[in-house]
N, C-alpha and C positions, 0 to 999 in steps of 0.2 A: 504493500500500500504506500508506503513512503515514495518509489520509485514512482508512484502515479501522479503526485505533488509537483516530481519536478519536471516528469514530462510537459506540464501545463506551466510551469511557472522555473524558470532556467537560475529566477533567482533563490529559489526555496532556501531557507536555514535547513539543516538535517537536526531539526527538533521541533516538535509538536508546538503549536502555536501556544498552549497552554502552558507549555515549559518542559521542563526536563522529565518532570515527576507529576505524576497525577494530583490534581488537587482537592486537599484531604482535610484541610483545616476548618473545622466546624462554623469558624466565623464567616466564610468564604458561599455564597448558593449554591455555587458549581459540586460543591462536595456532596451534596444531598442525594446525587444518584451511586454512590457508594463505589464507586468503579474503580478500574487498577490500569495499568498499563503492561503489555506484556513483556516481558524481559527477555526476550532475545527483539524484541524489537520496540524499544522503547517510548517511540514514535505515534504507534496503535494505542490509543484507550480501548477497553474492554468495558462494554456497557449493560445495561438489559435491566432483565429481573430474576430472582430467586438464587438458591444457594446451591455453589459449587464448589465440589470439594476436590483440591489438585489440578484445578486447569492452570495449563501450561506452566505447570510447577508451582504455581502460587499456594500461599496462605488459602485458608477459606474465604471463597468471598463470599457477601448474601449484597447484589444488585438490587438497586431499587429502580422501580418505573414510579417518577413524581409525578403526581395529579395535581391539575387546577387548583383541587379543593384545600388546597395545604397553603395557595402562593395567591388566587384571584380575592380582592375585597368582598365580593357577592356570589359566592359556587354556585355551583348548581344546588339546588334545594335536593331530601333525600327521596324524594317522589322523582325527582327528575333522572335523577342518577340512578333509581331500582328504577327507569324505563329505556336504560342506556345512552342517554344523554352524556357530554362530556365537552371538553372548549380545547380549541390550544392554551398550552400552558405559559410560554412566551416567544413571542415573535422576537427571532435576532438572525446575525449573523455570527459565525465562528471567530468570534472576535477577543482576545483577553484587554485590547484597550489602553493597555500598558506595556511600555517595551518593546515586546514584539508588537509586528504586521501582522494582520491577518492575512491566511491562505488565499489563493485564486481558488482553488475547489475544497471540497471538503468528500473523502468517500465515506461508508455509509457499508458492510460487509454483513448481511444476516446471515448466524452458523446455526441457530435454531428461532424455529417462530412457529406459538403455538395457532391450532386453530380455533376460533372463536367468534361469536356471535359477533354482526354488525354492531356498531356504537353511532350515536346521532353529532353532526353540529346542528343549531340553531340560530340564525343569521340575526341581527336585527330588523330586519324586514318581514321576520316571520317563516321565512324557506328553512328548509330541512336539507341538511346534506348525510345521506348516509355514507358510514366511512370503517372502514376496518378497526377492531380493537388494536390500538397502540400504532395506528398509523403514523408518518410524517408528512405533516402537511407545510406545503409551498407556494406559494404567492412571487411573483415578478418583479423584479424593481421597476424595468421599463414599466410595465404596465402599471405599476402604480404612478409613475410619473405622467405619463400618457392620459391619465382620469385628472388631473387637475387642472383648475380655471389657468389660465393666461395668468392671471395675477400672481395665482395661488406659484406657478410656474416661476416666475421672476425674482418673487422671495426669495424658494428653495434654489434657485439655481444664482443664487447669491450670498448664500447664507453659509457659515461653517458650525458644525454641531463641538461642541466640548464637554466631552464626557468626563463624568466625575473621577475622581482621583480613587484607585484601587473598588471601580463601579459596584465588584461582583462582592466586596463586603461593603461598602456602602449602602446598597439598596436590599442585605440581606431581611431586614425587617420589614419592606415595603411588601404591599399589596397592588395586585392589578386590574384593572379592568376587566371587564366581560371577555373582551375580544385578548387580551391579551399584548395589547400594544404599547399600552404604556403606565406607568404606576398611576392606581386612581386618586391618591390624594397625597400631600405632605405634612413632613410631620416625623414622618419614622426611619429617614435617614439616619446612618449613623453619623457622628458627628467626624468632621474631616480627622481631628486629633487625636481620638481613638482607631483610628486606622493601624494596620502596621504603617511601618517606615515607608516614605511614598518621597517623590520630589515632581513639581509641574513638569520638567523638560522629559520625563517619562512618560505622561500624560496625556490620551492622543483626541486631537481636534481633526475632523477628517468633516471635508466640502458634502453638503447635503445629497448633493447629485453628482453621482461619479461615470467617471466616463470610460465607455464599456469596450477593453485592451481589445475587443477581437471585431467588432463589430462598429467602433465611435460612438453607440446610442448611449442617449442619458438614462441613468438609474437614479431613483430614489431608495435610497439606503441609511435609513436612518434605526436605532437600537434605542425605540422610544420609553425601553425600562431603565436603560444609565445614561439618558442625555443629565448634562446638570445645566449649560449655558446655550445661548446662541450668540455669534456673531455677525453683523450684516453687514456689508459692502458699503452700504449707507451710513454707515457707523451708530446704526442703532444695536444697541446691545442688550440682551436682558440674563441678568447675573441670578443664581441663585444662594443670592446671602438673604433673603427671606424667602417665606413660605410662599407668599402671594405671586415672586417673582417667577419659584418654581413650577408652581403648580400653573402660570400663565405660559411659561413653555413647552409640559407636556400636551394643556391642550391646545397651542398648536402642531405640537407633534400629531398627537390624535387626531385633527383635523384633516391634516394630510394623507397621513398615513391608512384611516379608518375607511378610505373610499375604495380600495382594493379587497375590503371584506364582505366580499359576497361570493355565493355558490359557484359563479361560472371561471371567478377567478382566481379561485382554490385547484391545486391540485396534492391529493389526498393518496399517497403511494401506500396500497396495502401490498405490504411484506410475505414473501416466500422464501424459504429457505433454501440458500442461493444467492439469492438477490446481490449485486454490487451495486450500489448509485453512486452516481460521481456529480455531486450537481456544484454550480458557480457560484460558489460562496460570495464572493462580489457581485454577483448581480440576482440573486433569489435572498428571500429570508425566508424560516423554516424554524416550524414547532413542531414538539413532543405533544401528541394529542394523547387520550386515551385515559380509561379508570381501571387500573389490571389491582385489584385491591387484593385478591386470595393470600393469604397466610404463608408462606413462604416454607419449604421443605420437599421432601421426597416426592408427595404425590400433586405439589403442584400442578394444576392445569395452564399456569400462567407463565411457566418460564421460557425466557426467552434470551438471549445472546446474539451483540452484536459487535463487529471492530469500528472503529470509528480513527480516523487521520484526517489532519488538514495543518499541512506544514507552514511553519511563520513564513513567512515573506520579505524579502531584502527589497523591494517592492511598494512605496506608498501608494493607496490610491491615487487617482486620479481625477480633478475638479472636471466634469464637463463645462465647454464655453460655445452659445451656440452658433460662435463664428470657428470653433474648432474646425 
């Protein structure tokens, strides 16, 4: 899997965008799916659910599949959820935000996947998408750039997003949205100074709409659960050293963002064992859908196993300009 990173990207680090070592520090969200990395290839995270004992020489692991219901402000109710109802859990890119670049792809290896009853999305509109239990669902960046007004256009394609300082524990307390797009309210950031050790110039601020290495189109690629600032061309800026300022930037993160969530512009990969995806981490975003709740052990009907790589990048984005 490694060697797949650099076929696409000639700059790749030979190290997992995530770092060296899987990340396992309780403070951290990223740790909450419990995962390892495999040791002759350091690069692979090892993902899924339920307990295994000795793979590929490891400790025991017990993999968690995170639900909605642990990270959204409003879950789904427990009537919705015994009718197999379910949301994405959060729309991002394979991004750590810090230090490294994010990947040009990300793969995606399923070594078991069980079979299981369909699970539902429910749109804000009312539509129903049926979708595989613990599917991963993806959305375009083009096409969400493509749904916005002229106006809406000019902003983003002038505006640079600044994400918080060590995001994935700062926003470990937050809550999200329905949809999944971005935190529904502030308040529950951690504060910058309980952080670990962090410094700005590690800190990454990447152009709203990025411009697409294989193709020139513009993407909207924004990570509307760790934006913390905007910056605009116009030198309007809106900082989050209050609440009011923040929570006025996610929603227009959500304003943006929320108009590529509907049925026709999902696409919902139900897994088979087998399966490789290799999709463009720079230009899709992509959630963990799914409620695989069963008790974890031997006779689990829910375990599943997956590898997962998406190598840093020597590589920054790219601002779209649309005299590019």
């Amino acid at each position: 899997m490694p060697q797949i990173g650099r076929f696409f990207d000639e700059t790749a680090w030979d190290i997992h965008s995530g770092g060296e070592k899987m990340v396992t520090d309780a403070k951290n969200i990223l740790s909450q799916n419990r995962g390892a990395r495999v040791p002759r290839a350091p690069q692979v995270s090892i993902i899924g659910k339920g307990k295994w004992t000795g793979y590929e020489e490891l400790p025991d692991l017990d993999l968690k599949h995170v639900s909605h219901t642990e990270f959204h402000e409003s879950p789904c109710t427990k009537e919705e959820l015994q009718t197999g109802f379910t949301r994405p859990y959060r729309w991002h890119m394979d991004a750590p935000l810090y230090e490294r670049l994010p990947g040009y792809v990300t793969s995606l290896h399923s070594l078991k996947n069980p079979d299981l009853p369909d699970q539902k999305l429910r749109f804000p509109s009312g539509e129903i998408l049926p979708i595989a239990a613990g599917a991963t669902a993806f959305y375009s960046g083009a096409r969400a750039f493509d749904l916005l007004s002229d106006e809406e256009k000019e902003f983003a394609l002038n505006t640079t997003v600044q994400y918080a300082p060590r995001a994935y524990e700062w926003m470990l307390d937050c809550k999200a949205t329905d949809d999944g797009l971005t935190i529904a309210r502030s308040g529950q950031e951690k504060r910058l100074g309980d952080l670990l050790e962090w410094s700005w110039d590690k800190v990454h601020a990447f152009p709203m709409v990025w411009r697409n290495h294989g193709n020139g189109k513009p993407h909207l690629q924004v990570l509307g659960c760790c934006v913390y600032a905007f910056s605009h061309d116009r030198h309007c800026y809106w900082r989050s050293d209050g609440h009011r300022r923040l929570d006025e930037v996610r929603e227009i993160c959500h304003k943006l963002t929320s108009k590529v969530y509907t049925p026709e512009n999902i696409y919902a990969h139900r897994w088979q064992e087998g399966d490789l995806v290799i999709f463009h981490n720079r230009g899709v975003l992509h959630s963990i859908t799914g409620e695989l709740t069963h008790p974890s052990g031997e006779s689990d009907p829910e375990m599943r196993l997956f590898w997962q790589c998406t190598m840093a990048s020597g590589t920054p984005p790219t601002a779209y300009r649309a005299a590019a």
